[in-house]
C-alpha positions in Angstrom: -4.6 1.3 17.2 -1.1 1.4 15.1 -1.0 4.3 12.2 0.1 2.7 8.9 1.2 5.3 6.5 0.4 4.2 3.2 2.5 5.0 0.2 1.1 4.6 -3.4 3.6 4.3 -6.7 2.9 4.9 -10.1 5.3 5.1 -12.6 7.9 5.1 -9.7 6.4 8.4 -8.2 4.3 8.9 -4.8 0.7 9.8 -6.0 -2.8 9.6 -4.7 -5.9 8.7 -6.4 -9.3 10.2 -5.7 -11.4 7.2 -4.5 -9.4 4.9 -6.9 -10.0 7.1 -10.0 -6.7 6.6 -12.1 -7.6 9.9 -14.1 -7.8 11.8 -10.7 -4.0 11.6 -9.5 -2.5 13.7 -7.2 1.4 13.6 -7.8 3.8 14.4 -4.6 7.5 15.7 -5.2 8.5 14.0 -2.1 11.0 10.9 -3.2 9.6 7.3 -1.9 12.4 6.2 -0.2 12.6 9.5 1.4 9.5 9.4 3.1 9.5 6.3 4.2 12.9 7.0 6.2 10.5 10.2 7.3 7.7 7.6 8.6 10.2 6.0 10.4 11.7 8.5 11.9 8.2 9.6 13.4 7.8 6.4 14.6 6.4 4.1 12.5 6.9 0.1 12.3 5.1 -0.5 9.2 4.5 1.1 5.8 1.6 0.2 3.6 2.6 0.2 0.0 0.1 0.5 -2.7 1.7 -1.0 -6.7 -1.0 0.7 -8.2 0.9 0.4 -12.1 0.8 -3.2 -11.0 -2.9 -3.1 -9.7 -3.8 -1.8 -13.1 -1.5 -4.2 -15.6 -2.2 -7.6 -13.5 1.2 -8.0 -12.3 3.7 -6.4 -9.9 5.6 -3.4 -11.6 7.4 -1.8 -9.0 9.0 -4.3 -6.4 12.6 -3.2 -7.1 11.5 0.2 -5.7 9.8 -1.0 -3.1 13.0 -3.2 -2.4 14.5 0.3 -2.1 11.8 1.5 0.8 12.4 -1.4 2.9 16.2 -1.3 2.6 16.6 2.2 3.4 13.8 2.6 6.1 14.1 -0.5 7.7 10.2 -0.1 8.3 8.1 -3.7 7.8 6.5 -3.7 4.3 2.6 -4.6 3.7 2.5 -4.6 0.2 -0.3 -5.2 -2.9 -1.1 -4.3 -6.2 -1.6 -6.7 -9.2 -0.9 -10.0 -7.1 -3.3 -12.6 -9.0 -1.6 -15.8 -9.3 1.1 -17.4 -7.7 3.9 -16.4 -9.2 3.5 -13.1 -8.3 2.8 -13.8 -4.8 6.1 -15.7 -4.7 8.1 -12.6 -6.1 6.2 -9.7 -3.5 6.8 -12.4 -0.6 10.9 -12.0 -0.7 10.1 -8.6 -0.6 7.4 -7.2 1.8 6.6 -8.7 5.2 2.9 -8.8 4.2 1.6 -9.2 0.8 -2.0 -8.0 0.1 -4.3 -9.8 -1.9 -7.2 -8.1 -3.5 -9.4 -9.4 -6.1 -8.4 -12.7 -5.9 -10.2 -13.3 -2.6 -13.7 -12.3 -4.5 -12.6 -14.5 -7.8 -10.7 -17.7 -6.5 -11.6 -17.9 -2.7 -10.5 -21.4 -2.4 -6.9 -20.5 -3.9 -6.6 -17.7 -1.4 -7.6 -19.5 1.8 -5.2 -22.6 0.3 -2.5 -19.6 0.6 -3.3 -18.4 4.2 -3.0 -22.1 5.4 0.9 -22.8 3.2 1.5 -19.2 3.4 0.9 -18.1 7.0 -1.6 -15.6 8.0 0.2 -13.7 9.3 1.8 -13.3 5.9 -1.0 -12.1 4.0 -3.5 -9.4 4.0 -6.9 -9.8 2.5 -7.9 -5.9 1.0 -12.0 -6.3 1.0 -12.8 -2.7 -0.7 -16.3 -1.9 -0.1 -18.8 0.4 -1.5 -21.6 0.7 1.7 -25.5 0.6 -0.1 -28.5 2.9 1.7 -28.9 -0.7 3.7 -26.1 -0.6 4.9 -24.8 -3.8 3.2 -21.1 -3.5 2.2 -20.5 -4.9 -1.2 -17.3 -5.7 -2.8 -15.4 -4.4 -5.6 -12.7 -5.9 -7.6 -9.9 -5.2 -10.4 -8.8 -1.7 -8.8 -12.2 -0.7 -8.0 -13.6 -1.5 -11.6 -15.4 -3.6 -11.4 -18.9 -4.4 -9.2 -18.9 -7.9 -7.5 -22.1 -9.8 -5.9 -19.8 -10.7 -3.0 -20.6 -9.0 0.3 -18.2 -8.6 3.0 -19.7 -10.5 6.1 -20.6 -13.8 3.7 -16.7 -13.5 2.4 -14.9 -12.7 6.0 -17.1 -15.9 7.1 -15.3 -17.5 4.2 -11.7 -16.9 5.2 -12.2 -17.4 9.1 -11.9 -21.5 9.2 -8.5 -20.7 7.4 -7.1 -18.9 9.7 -7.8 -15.5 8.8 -6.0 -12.7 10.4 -5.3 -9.3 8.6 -8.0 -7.7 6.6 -7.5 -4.3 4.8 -11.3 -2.2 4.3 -11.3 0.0 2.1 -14.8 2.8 1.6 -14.0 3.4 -1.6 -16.3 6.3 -1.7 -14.4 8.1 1.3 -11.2 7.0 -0.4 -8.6 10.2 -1.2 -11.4 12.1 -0.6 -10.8 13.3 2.7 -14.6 13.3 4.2 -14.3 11.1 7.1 -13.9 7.5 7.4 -16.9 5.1 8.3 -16.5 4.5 11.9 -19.9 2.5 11.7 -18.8 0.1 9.6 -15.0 -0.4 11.2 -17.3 -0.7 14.8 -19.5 -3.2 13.1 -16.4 -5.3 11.7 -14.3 -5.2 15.0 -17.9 -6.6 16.7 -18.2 -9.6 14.1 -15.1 -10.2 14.0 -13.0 -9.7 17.2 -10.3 -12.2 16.3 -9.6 -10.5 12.7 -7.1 -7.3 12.7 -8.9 -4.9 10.9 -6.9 -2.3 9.0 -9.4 0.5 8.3 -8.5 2.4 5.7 -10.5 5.7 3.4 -11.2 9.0 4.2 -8.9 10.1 7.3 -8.7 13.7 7.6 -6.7 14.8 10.8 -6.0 13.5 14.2 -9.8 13.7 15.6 -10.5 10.6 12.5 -7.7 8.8 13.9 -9.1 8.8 17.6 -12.7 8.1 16.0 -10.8 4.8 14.7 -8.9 4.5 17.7 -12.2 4.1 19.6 -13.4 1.3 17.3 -10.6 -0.8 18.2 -9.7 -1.7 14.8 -5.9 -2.8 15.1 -5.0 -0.5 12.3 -5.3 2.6 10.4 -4.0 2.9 6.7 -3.6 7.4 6.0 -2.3 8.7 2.8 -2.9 11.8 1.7 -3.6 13.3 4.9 -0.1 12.8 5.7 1.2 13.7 2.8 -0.7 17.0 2.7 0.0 18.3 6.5 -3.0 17.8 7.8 -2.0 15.8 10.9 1.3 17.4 12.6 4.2 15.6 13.4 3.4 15.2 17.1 -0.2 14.4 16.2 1.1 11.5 14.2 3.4 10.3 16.6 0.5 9.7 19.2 -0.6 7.0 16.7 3.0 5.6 16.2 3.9 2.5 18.9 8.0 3.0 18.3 7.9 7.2 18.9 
């Protein structure tokens, strides 16, 4: 399993969000650029970077300063936030490495799986952000969390698999920012289903025994934030996770 350290931009700043709650930020000093030549430094081949301005207005907002973080790091980029048409697909693909798409797999399925088989899928990142019911059923949410969908995540990573579907980002929202654990029983159930999709798991990493819980799930990936950001995983803990330290 590869750690991803995730970055999230508002308003050109490094924040975090409490389980996607735009009214519960957490704002970093530490510059953008500057902690993505930190990642690297530790180790890390990719950076996972979260547009969130752009995930709230619809449209990209803050490519020229993730332009910056790839330039400067020389880390490979997996980006998203407010990619919904085309156009703006287009624009984050000159930029990032990976481009995530969010909503859009709920709302136009048939566009998205048209993009995985022009695109690549190795280009493109479906982010499937889950809220887990007292069954046990994982239902999707869309439009930065807003908003409830009636599309569950088996019957929609069923959907994507005859186009070649390769990279999906889960999301708890519920352990999101919130530093209670992730769900290992759901990233165990996906890598089960699914063994030929990359899972990134992402929501609710704490420290270095969270990261090993993953780790044992097999999910290719793990997406950590704020528990970087605040210390709570060590540098030497980090690099364990990091395949270039």
């Amino acid at each position: 399993m590869e750690l991803i350290p995730a970055i999230d931009l508002r308003d050109g700043r490094c924040v975090r969000l409490f389980k996607g709650d735009f009214e519960r930020e957490t704002r970093y000093t530490v510059d953008p650029v500057e902690l993505g030549i930190r990642y690297r430094e530790l180790g890390a081949r990719w950076l996972h970077v979260v547009d969130l301005d752009g995930a709230k207005q619809g449209a990209p907002a803050n490519l020229a300063l993730v332009a910056r973080i790839r330039e400067r790091s020389s880390l490979r980029v997996q980006c998203g936030g407010g990619v919904r048409d085309r156009q703006s697909l287009q624009r984050v693909l000159k930029i990032a490495d990976r481009v995530v798409i969010g909503s859009l797999a709920v709302t136009a399925p048939e566009l998205v799986g048209s993009w995985l088989k022009e695109f690549g899928a190795e280009r493109l990142t479906l982010a499937l952000d889950v809220r887990v019911g007292p069954d046990g059923e994982a239902s999707i949410a869309t439009h930065g969390w807003t908003r409830a969908s009636s599309a569950m995540l088996a019957s929609t990573v069923e959907f994507f698999v005859p186009a070649g579907l390769k990279h999906v980002l889960c999301t708890d929202i519920d352990r999101d920012g919130a530093l209670g654990g992730p769900n290992i029983e759901l990233y165990a159930d996906c890598v089960r289903r699914w063994p030929a999709v990359a899972f990134q798991a992402s929501g609710g990493v704490r420290d270095a025994a969270d990261l090993a819980a993953l780790a044992a799930t097999e999910v290719a990936a793990a997406i950590s934030g704020r528990a970087l950001l605040d210390g709570r995983i060590n540098d030497s803990e980090i690099r364990r996770f990091l395949p270039s330290a």
